[in-house]
N, C-alpha and C positions, 0 to 999 in steps of 0.2 A: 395477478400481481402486476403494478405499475414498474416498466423499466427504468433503470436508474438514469437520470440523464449524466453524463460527464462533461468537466470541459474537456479542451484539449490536454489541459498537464495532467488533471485529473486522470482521463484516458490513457496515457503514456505512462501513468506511474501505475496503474495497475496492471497494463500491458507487462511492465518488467518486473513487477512483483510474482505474476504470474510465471513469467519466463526464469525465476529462481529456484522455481518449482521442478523446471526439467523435466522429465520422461514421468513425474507426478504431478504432473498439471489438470490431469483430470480428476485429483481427490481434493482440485480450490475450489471454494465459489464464494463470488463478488458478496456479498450479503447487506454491505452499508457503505456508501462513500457520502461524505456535507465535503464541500470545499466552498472557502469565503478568500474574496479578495483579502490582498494584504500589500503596504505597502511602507519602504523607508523612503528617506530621502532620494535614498541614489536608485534603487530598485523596486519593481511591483514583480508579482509574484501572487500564490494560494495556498492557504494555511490547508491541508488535507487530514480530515479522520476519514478512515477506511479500515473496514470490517470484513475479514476474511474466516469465512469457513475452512476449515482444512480436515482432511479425513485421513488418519494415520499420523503418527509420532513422526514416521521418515520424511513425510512429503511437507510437515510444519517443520521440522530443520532445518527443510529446504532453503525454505523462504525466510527463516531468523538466521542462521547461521551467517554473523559477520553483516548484520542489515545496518549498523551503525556504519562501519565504514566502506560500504557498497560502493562501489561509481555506476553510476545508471546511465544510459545512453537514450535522453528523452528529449527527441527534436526541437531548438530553440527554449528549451528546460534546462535550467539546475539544479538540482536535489540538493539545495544546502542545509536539512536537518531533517532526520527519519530517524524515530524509532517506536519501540515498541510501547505500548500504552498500559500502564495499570490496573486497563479491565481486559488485558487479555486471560484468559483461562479454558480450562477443559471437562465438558460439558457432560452430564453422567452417562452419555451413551458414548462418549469416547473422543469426539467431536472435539478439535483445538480451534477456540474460535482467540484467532488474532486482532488485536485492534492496535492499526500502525497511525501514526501521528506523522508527518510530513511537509513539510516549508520546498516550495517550487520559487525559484524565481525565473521572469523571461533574460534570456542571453540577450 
């Protein structure tokens, strides 16, 4: 399997996705990230889809509970819109696969 490449915001917003996970950080794995440039007038920034495997009900609440209005601490990042995606769902063998949708802009 080919590793994903990330950018930097890319990197950093999975980093603290993962870190919501807490003492259940070993039942995440990365499974999909696309991030594309984005830009307004005043700011540029990365539209991010990311695909999150999660093993057990506890350790995916981890990571949703309150992801809308999370503060994230992602160096020269701003997390100005996260949330969860309409193809997320739970797979028959138990599996919550999360698909988070997310707007970085550079500080």
């Amino acid at each position: 399997m080919k590793p994903l490449r990330l950018s930097r915001a890319a990197s950093g917003l999975v980093r603290a996705l993962l870190a919501r996970a807490g003492d259940e950080q070993h039942r995440v794995r990365l499974s999909h990230c696309r991030s594309v440039d984005w830009q307004s007038l005043t700011f540029t920034g990365q539209r991010h889809c990311i695909e999150l495997r999660v093993e057990g009900r506890e350790a995916a609440r981890s990571v949703t509970d309150g992801l809308d209005e999370a503060e994230f601490e992602i160096p020269g990042q701003i997390v100005a819109e996260i949330a969860l995606s309409e193809a997320t769902r739970v797979e028959p063998d138990g599996t919550t696969v999360l698909a988070i949708e997310a707007l970085t802009v550079a500080e």
